[in-house]
N, C-alpha and C positions, 0 to 999 in steps of 0.2 A: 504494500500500500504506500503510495507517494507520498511524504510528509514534508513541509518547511520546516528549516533549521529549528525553528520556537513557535509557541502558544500564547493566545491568554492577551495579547494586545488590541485591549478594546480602542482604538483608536485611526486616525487617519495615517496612512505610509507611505513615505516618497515610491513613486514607480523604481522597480527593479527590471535589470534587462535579461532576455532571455533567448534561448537561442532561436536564430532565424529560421524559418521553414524553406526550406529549398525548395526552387520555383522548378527546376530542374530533376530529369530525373535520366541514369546512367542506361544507354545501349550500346553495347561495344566501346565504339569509338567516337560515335555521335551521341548528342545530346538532343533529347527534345523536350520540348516544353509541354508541362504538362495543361490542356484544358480545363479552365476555370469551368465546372456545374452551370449549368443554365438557372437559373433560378435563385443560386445559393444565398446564405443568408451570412454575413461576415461579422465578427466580435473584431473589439481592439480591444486584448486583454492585457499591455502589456505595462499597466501601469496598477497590476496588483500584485502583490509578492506568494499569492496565495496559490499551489497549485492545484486543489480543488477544485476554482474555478476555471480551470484551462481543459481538469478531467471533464467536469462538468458541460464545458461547450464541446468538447470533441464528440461526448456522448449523443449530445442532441443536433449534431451534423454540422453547427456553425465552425466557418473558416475560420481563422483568425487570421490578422492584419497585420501589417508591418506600424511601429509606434508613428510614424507622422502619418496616417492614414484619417480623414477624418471623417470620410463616407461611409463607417462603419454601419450596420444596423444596431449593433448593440455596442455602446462602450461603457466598462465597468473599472471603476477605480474604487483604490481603498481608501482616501481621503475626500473629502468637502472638495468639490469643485465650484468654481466662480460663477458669478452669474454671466457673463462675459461667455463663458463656455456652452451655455444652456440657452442663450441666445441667438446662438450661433446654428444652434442643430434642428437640421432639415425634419421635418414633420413626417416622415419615417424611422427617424434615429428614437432609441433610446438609451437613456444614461442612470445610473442608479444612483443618484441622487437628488432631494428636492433642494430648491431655497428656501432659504426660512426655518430649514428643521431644526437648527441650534436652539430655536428658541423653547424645546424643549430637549434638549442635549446637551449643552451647558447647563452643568447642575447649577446653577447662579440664574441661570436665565430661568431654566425651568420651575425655582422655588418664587422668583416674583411672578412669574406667570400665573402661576397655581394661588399664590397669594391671594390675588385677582377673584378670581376664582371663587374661593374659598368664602369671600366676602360676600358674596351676592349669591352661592350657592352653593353652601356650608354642610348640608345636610351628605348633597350627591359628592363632593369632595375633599369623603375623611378617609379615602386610605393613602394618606402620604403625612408620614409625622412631622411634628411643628419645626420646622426651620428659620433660621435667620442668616443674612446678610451681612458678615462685616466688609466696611465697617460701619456700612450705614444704618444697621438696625444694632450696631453695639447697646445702646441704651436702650432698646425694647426690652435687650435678651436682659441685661440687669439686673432690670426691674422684675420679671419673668420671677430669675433665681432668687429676689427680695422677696417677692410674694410665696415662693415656695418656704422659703427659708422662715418666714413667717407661720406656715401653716406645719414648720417642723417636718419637713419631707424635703428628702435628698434624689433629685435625677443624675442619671448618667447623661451626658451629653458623646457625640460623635462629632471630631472636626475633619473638613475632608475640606483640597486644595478647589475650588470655585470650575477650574476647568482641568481637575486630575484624571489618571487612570490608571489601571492595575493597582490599585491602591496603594498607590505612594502618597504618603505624605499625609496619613489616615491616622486618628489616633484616638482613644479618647480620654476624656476628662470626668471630675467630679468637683477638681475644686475650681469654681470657673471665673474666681478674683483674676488667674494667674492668665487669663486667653488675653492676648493684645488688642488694643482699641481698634487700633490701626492694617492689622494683615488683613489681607482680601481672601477670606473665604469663608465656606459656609459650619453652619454648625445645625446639626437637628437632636432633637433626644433618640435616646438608644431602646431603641425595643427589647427590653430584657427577658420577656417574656415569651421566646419564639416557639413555635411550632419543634419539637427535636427530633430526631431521627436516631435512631440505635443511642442516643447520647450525646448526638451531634448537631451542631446549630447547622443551618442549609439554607440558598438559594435557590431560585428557579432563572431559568432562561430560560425566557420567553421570544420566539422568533415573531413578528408581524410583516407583512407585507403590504405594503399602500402602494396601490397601482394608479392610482388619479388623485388629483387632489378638486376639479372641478368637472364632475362630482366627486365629492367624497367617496373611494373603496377601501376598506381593510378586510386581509385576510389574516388568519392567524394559522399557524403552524401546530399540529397537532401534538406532536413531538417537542423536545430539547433538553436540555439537559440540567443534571440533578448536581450544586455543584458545595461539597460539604467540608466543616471549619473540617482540621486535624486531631486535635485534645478534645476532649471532654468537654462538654459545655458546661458551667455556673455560671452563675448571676454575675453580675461585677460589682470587681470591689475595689478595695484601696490595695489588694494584695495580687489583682490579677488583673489590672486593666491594660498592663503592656503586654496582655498574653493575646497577642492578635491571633496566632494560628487557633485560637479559641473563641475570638470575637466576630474574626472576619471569616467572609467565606470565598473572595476573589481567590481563583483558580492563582492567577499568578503570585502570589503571596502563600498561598499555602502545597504549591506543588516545591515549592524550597522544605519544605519540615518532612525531617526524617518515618514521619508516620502516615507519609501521600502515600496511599495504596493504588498502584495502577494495575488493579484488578479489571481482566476483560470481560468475568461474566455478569450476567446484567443486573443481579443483587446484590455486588460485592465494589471493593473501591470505592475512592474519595471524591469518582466522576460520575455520575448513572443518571439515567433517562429518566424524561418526564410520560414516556407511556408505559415505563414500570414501575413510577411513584404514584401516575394513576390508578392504577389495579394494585398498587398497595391500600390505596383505599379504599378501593372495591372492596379488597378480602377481611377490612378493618371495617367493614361498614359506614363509613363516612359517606355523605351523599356525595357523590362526583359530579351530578349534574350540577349543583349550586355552587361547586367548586369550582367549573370551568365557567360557568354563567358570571361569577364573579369578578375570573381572571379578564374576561372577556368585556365587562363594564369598564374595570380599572381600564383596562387598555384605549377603549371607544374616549374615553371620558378624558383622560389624558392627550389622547390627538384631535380632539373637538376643541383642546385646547391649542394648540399649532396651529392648528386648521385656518384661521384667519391670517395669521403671520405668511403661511406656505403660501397661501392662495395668492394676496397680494403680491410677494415677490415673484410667484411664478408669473403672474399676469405683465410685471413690471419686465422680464425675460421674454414676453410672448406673448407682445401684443397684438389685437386685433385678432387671436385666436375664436373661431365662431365656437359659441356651445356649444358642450358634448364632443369635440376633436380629441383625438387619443391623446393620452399625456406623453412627451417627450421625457417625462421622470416619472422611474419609479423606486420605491427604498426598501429595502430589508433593515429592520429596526432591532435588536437584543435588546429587550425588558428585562431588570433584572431587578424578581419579587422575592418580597419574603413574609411570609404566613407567621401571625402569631398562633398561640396555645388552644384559640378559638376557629383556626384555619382560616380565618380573614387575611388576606394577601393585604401586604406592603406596597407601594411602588418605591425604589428605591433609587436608581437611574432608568437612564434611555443612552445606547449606545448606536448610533449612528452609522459608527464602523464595527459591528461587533466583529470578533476575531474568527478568521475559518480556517486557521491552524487547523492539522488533525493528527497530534501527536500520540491517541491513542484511537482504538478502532470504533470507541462510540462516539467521536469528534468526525470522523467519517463517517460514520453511516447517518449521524442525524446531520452531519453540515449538508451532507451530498444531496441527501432528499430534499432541504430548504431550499437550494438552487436550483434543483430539478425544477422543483413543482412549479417554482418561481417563474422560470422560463417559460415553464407551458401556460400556464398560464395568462404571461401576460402579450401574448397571439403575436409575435415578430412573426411577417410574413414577407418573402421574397419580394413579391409581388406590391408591396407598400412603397419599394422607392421607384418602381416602374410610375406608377400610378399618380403617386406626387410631379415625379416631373414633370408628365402629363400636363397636371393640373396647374404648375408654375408656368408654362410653355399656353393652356391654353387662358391663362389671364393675363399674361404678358401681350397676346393679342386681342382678348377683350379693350383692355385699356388705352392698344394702339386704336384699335378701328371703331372702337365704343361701340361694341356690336354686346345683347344683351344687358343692357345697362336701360332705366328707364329712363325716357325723357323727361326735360325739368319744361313744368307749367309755363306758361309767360301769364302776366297779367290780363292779355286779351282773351286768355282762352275760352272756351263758351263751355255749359252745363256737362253738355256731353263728354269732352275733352277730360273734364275734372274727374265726374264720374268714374269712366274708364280708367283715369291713371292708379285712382282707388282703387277698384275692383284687380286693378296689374297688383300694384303694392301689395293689398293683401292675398292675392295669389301666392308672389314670393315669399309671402312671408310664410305661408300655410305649406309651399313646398319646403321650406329651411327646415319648417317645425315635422315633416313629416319624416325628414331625412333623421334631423335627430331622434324622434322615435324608434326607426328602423336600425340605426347604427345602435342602438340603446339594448334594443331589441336583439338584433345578431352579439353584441359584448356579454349578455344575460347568458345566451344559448351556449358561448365558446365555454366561460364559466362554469357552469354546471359539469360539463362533461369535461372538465379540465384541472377540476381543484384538485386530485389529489388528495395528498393529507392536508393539505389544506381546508380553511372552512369559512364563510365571508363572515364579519361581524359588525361590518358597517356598509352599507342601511341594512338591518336586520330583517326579518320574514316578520314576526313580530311585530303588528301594529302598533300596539300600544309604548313597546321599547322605543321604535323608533320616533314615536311623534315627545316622548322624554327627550331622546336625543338632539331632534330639532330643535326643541326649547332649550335645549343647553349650549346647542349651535349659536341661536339667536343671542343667546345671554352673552357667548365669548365675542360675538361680530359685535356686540354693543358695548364691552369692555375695550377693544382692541380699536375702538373708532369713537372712543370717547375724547374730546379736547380734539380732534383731527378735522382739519380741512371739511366740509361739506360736499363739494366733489369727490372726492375719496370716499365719503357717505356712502354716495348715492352709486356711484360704482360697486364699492363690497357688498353693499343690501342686494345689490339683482340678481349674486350667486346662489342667495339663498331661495329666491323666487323660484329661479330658474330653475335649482334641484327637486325643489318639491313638484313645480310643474312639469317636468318631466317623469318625477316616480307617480304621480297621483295626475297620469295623462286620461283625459276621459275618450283618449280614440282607443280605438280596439284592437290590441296586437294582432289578431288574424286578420281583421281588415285591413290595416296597414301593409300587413306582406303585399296586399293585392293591389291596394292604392293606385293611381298612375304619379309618376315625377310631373 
């Protein structure tokens, strides 16, 4: 099984080179070039370090590209790319990543976001524990520990670097006179109370897929992985709060301590799967449907919260994009939760670049199927950058010979003139709306027969979830456009019109197949 050097680096990485694929291939004396597939569908993979994703595209028949290639269909990197980059790419490309997503990916960004939140809708957004900001909420947190200290109750608190990873630079505290006014980062209380495992404190990762962001898609990954401290877990105290391999549970932190078990079978070791922690609680009788119905809220509810920020920078990337056109980004996201004693999940981060090292063999078999399903998923076809040019080539002469375009009124025109330019107008307009039904329609059908382990969680089948959701939507578009421009208003408001009137369309998907353009 292929494996890179290391694991565990939840983060973005400079492209690495690799080797060239010979265009050529050896007959005797002569060479001859080999034929490019009619049809095929090309990756530029050459700026992830990971080679999972290179097994990954070979499997699903994509070429790969030479690195200055930029008419890939799919290009995947392991870091944040610019917006710059995302504006640039032809309406066939896809790139796997959004804008805007730091804003819940920087744990600093994420904690005032959710802040937000929290204020206007406190009930739906308590599973993420109290955080502060230094050092601009230093005097909240203060006061916080006076009032505690007041009512004779001692918390543990967690400090972790604003934009860290692998957990450097993670520690915690109890006497919190000694945290500085001044360093920039975050501090949350410590759930002491965790959900344990054989004795052992545990995370979850969690894999998500967002394939659009206007409209909103999340899928979630059925699978991922189980990832557990080293020591014994206690409470914390004043005697064991530098015992991280007992506190934390980042793979990279605790695959250093002498009692990492890289046990390969699937109830053993310090690494194990979330669909054999599943049917651990099958066999323990815990209800699993409200387990994963859970997981599956924190997650919707957490990216309801981006969802404004994504939208707008995407829009500010790719302008003029009509409703409903395929997204140019899409993201695989690593949640990484943690259950306390009552099985209610944490959120804890959002890893943007989660890591597809596969230093052991359940780091392969559950990374491989995320990317699989991924792909299939999100329908790269040959045939998309035929199509597009097509379509740039035939509005490039639209706009020379104004053919298809309607005429503009003059003041002289008579009844009739008016009339008919109406009845044009809303023709087009009822052909736009029918096209977006149909493309709406065909995206639904690929889905179904393509998830996989996969499984959608935003818009839910669920009436009653999703019209929660909606209002949670609205609640974040009115947090996120508060104090903002008026133009900027009335622009963000129409995604959400636009979503709903598309899901709750009153034409008839069978009639639509049959419709005329």
């Amino acid at each position: 099984m292929p494996s890179p050097p290391n694991e565990g680096e939840d983060q973005g990485a400079s492209p690495v080179n690799r080797p060239s694929v010979g265009s050529y291939r050896s007959s005797g004396k002569r060479k001859v070039r080999t034929k490019k597939k009619k049809g095929t569908i090309t990756a530029n993979v050459t700026a992830t370090k990971y080679e999972i994703v290179r097994i990954v595209i070979k499997e699903v028949d994509y070429i790969k590209t030479r690195e200055d290639d930029e008419t890939a269909n799919l290009i995947w990197n392991d870091s944040a790319v610019q917006h710059e980059k995302i504006a640039e790419l032809r309406n066939y490309q896809r790139i796997n990543h959004f804008p805007g997503m730091g804003e819940i990916c920087r744990k600093d960004c994420l904690a005032r976001n959710m802040s937000k939140m929290i204020k206007c809708q406190p009930q739906e957004y308590s599973f993420i524990p109290k955080t502060w900001i230094f050092p601009a909420e230093y005097t909240q947190f203060q006061n916080y520990v006076k009032e505690l200290r007041r009512k004779r109750k001692q918390k543990t608190f967690i400090v972790k670097p604003a934009n860290g990873a692998m957990g450097h630079g993670i520690s915690l505290i109890r006497n919190c006179e000694k945290l500085p006014a001044q360093e920039h980062f975050i501090v949350q209380e410590y759930l002491d109370k965790p959900f344990l495992m054989e004795g052992y404190k545990f995370d979850l990762r969690i894999y998500i897929l967002v394939t659009s962001c206007d409209p909103l898609r999340i899928f979630l990954y059925n699978d991922g992985l189980v990832r557990m401290g080293t020591e014994k877990y206690h409470a914390p105290s004043e005697a064991n709060l530098s015992q991280l391999y007992m506190h934390l549970t980042n793979y990279s932190v605790n695959k250093h301590n002498e009692n990492f078990e890289r046990d390969e079978t699937v109830d053993k070791g310090s690494k194990r799967s979330i669909s054999w922690f599943t049917e651990f609680l099958r066999t323990n009788d815990y209800d699993v449907a409200k387990f994963w119905g859970d997981v599956s809220e924190l997650v919707v509810k957490t990216i309801i919260v981006a969802e404004p920020h994504v939208l707008h920078a995407y829009r500010m990337c790719r302008p003029g994009q009509p409703p409903g056109s395929d997204s140019v980004c899409f993201e695989v996201l690593g949640f990484d939760i943690i259950l306390d004693r009552k099985l209610k999940p944490w959120l804890l981060e959002i890893n943007r670049a989660p890591s597809f090292g596969t230093d052991q063999k359940i780091d392969y078999d559950v990374k491989k199927g995320v990317l699989l399903n991924a792909l299939k998923l999100l329908n790269i076809r040959a045939s998309d950058k035929k199509r597009n040019l097509a379509q740039q080539k035939a509005e490039a002469q639209r706009r020379l010979y104004g053919h298809g375009s309607m005429k503009k009124l003059s003041a002289a025109s008579s009844d009739w003139e008016k009339q008919r330019h109406t009845l044009e107008r809303r023709r087009e307009e009822l052909k736009e709306r029918l096209a977006q039904v149909r493309k709406q329609i065909s995206r639904d059908e690929h889905e179904k027969q393509h998830l996989g382990n996969y499984r959608r969680i935003y818009p839910p089948d669920d009436k009653l979830l999703l019209e929660k959701y909606e209002s949670l939507l609205s609640a974040a578009f009115q947090t996120f456009l508060a104090g903002r421009a008026a133009s900027l208003q009335k622009e963000m408001n129409n995604p959400l019109k636009r979503m709903k009137a598309l899901r709750h369309s009153s034409v008839s998907p069978v009639l639509v197949l049959y419709l005329p353009v």
